[in-house]
N, C-alpha and C positions, 0 to 999 in steps of 0.2 A: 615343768621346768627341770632343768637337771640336777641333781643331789650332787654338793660339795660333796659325798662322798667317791663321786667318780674322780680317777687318778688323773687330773689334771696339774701340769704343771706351765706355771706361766714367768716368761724374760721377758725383760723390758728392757728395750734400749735406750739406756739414759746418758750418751756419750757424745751428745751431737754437743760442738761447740758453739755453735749461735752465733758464728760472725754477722750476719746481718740484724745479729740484732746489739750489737757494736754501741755504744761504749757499757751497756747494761751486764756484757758478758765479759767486759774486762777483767771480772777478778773471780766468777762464777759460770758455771755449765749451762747450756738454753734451761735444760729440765727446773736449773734452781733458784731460776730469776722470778724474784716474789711477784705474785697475782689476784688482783682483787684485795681486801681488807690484809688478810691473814694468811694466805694460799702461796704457792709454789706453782708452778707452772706442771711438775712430777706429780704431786696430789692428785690431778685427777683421773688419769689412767691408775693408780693406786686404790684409789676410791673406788671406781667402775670395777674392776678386778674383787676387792674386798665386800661389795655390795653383791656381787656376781656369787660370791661364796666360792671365791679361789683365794686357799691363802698361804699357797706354795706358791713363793714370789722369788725370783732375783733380781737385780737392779746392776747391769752391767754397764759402768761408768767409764770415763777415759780424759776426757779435757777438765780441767780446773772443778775438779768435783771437792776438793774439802768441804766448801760449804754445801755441797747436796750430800754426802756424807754425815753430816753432822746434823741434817735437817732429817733425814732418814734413822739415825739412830735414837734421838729426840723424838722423833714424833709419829713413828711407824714398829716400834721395837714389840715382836709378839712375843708370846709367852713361852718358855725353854719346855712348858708344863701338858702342851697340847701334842700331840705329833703331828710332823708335818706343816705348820703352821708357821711362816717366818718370812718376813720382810728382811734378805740378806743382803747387802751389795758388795759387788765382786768386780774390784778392778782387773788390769788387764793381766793376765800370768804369762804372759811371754815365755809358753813353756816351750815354742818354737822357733827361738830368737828375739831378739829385743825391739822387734818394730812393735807398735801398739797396733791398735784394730785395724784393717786394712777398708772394712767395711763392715754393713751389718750382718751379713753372712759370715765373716772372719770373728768378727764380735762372737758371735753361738759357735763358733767350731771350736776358738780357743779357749770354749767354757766346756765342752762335748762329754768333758767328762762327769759335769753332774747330770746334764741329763740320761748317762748311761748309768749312774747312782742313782738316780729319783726313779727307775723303769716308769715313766710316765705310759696313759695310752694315747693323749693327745697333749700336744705342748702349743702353750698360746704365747707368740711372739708378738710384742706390743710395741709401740713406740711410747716416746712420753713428753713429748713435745704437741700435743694438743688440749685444746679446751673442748670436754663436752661429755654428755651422761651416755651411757649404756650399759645395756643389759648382755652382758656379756653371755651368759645362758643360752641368751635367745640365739649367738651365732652358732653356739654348740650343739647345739637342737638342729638347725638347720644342715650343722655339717654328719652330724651323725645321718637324719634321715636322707640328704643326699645320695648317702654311700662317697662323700668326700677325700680325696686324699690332702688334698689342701685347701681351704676356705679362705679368700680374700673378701674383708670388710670393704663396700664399696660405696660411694654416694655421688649421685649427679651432680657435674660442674662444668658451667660455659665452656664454650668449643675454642673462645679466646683464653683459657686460662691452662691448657689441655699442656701446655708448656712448662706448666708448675706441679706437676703429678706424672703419676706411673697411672698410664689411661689400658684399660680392659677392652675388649669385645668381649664379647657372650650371644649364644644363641638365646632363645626361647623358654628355654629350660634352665637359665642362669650360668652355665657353663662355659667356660672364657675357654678363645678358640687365640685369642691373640694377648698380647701383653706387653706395652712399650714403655719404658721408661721417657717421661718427656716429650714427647713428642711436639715438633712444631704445626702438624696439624693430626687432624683424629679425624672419623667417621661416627655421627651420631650413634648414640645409643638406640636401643628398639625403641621406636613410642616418640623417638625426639629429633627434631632438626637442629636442636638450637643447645642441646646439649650432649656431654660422654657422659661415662663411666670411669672414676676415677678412683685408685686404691687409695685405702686412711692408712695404711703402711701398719694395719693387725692383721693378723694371720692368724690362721688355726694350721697344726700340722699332725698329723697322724705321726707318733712317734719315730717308729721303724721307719718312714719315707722321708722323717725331714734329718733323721742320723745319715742315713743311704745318701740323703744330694749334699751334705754338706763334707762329705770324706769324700766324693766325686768331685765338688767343687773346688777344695781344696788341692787335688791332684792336679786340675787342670787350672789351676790361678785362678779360677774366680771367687768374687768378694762380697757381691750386692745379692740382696734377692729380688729387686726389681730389676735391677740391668742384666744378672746374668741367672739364677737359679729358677725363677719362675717363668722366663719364656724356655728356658733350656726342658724343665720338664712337661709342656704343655703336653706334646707326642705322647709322652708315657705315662703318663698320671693324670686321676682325674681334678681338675681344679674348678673351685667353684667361686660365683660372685654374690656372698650375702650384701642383703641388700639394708644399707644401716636405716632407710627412710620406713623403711617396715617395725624398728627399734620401739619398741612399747616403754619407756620408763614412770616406775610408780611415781603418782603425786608432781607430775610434769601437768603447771597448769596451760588451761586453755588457748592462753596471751601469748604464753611463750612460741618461738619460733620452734616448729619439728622438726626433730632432728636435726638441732642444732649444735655446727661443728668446727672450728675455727682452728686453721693453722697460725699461730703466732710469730711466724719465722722472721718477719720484720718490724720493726719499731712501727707502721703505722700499722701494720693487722694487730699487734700487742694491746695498742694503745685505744684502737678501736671497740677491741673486745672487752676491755674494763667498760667501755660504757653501754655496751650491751646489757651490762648488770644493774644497770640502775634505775630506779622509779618503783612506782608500786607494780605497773606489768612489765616487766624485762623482758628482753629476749630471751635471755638466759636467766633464771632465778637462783639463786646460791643457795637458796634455805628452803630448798626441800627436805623436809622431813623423813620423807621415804625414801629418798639417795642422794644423804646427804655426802658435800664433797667436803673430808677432812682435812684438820686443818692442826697446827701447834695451839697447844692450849696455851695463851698467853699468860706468864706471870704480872705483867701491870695490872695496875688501879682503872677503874673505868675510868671513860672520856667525860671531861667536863668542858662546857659549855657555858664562860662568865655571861657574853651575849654577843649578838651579830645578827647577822643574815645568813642562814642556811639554806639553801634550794638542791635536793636530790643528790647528797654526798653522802657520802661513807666518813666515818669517824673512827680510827682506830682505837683498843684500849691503849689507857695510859695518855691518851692525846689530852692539848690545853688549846681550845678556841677562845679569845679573849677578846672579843668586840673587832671580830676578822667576817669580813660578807665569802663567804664559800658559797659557789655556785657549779655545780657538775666535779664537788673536787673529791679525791678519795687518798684520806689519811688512814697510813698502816701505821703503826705502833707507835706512841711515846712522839707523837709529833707536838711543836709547839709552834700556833699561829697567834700572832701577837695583835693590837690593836690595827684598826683601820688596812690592815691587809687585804689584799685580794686573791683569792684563786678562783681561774675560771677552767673547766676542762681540763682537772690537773693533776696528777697524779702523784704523790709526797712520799718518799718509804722513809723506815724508820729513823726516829730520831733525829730528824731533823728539824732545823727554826726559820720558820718564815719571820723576818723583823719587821716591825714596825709601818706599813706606809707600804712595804712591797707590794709590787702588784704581780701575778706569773698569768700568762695565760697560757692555754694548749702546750705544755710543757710536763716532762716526766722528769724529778727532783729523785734520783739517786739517795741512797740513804747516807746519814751524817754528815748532813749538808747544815753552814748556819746562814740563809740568804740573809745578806746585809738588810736593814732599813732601808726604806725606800728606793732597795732593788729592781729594775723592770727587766723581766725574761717573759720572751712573747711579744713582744711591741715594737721592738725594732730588728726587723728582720737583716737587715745589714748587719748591725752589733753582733746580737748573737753568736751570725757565723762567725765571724769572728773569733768567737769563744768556744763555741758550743758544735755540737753535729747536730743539724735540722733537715729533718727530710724532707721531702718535693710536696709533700702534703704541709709542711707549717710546724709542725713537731719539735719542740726544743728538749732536745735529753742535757740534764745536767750533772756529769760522771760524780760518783759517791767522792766523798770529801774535796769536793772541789772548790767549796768555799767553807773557811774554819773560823771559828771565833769559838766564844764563850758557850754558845749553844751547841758546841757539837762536840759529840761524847767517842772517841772513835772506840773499836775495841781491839784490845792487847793484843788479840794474834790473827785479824782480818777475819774472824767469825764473825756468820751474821743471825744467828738461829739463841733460841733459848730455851730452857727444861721447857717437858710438854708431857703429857699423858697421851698413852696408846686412845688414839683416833675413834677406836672403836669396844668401850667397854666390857661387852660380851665376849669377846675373843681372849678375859682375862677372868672369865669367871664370874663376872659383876662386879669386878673392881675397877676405877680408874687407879692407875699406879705410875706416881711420880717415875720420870727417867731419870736416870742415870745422867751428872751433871756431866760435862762432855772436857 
């Protein structure tokens, strides 16, 4: 494996704004839209990085980041005490005019000057808009024994979905001869009819080559690195395609799906993948011990449980279940279900109240929401619309504070985050150390 001591430096792109995942991104960034119990949707390219032993990080933000800001300084803050070590995030400096990122390649240029500050010898560009473990190492290994100038993290995906990714060709040798942004059809990968090769949008780049395309690319207006920087350099550089299904992660049980890897970019993949997490075998298991994915240390009280029916939910701290049947449902923080409720397939964020007799089914509950008594969302799919955005799958989102009463707590300044201890204790010494109230 490669020693944190090698000068790696690693950007994340944390600036997509998640229209399609609409009304959840109304008042927050894709990256900062809560996942699972306690998660953020940023956590876990953080995590994979920080487990990786990279912890020269920046977090290059752009659309409605206060709250990924805040959940960043709260719950990612490294130590002033280590060198090198720092979870920073860096909005846009418009040191070239006032337009914001043009793209993701515009995103790294108009930052170009820390990486000419950090002298990296490889710089790992990430995204942060997905769900899933890796062993970041492993692509580093791969791209150094290549002789890589550029390494693309890649994984098979049906030849009908080739539409929704940046699809590769490679020889024999892993070596991408082609690179299309989208395309509406592809040419199987080697070994397959029925599927490509498609990029996870991580990169490795050899410092010197990715400074060089990105002052070219900028000369001649280009912004993306899958539409314009990586088919431009194919000719002249060598680009390679790791291969993520090869990804070994510690303490990944047997159950779990390998290499498993989930874009979230719409309300029903979002909503799908919370329940990949659930059961005794998951798809994905969250509580691996050997890479685990961090999270804010909650200041609530544990979850209490007066009585009901529980089947295969998530229970946040601070929650109140009160004689409510929860079946497939996943309460984040400070939730309160009150008698004779129902949730099926449902997803609650913080602080909000299910009343009395409601029923929700297949529906994601925004946070500081107080559902009436004997409320039904999910059951009448006429109504709903009505009310609500429901997607073609059955989905009812119900936007934060769209219903208010006595149960719903909003907060002062549209923060949604709370104090937290650094993620990961050894990176302070052996201390967990209270943040910084924000």
């Amino acid at each position: 494996m490669t020693s944190s001591r090698n000068h790696i430096l690693a950007i994340v792109m944390a600036g997509g704004e998640g229209s399609r995942l609409h009304p959840l991104t109304e008042a927050r960034c894709k990256p900062a839209v809560p996942f699972n119990g306690k998660h953020r949707i940023v956590d876990f390219v953080l995590s994979n990085l920080v487990n990786s032993e990279i912890y020269s990080i920046y977090l290059l933000v752009q659309y409605k980041s206060q709250s990924l800001i805040e959940h960043i300084r709260s719950s990612w803050t490294m130590t002033r005490f280590i060198p090198q070590h720092f979870v920073t995030v860096v909005p846009p400096q418009m040191n070239n005019g006032p337009e914001w990122f043009q793209g993701t390649a515009d995103s790294v240029y108009q930052n170009i000057h820390l990486i000419e500050s950090f002298q990296p010898d490889i710089v790992a560009v990430f995204g942060a808009d997905h769900i899933y473990r890796m062993d970041v190492r492993q692509m580093v290994d791969f791209h150094r024994a290549s002789q890589a100038h550029v390494s693309v993290a890649t994984l098979p995906v049906p030849l009908s979905q080739c539409n929704q990714f940046g699809i590769v060709e490679v020889d024999s040798h892993h070596r991408i001869g082609n690179f299309v942004e989208k395309p509406q059809s592809a040419r199987p990968m080697p070994g397959s009819r029925t599927h490509a090769l498609a990029s996870m949008g991580n990169y490795l780049f050899n410092a010197d080559v990715l400074l060089d395309a990105l002052r070219k690319a900028n000369a001649t207006g280009h912004h993306d690195f899958g539409r314009d920087i990586l088919p431009t350099m194919l000719k002249s550089h060598r680009l390679m395609a790791y291969d993520f299904t090869t990804n070994e992660v510690p303490g990944t049980a047997a159950y779990e799906e390998h290499a498993y890897w989930r874009d979230v970019g719409t309300i029903d993949a979002y909503f799908d993948a919370h329940f990949d997490t659930l059961g005794a075998t998951p798809r994905f298991r969250m509580t691996n011990r050997e890479w685990p994915i961090y999270a804010s240390s909650e200041q609530a009280e544990s979850a209490q449980i007066e009585e009901g029916m529980v089947r295969r939910s998530i229970v946040g701290s601070g929650c109140v279940v009160d004689g409510a049947n929860l079946d497939h449902a996943m309460l984040r923080r400070s939730v309160m279900v009150e008698r004779d409720a129902q949730l099926e397939h449902c997803i609650v964020m913080e602080r909000s109240r299910i009343g009395r007799g409601a029923h929700v089914r297949r529906a994601i509950i925004d946070q500081d929401n107080d559902i009436p008594p004997g409320e039904r969302i999910g059951l009448d799919p006429e109504r709903d619309r009505e009310r609500f955005l429901v997607t073609e799958s059955g989905v009812v989102v119900v936007p934060r504070r769209f219903f208010t009463g006595q149960g719903s707590q909003p907060l002062d300044s549209g923060s949604e985050g709370t104090g937290a201890v650094l993620p990961n204790p050894d990176l302070r010494g052996g201390e967990a150390v209270p943040a910084e109230p924000f």
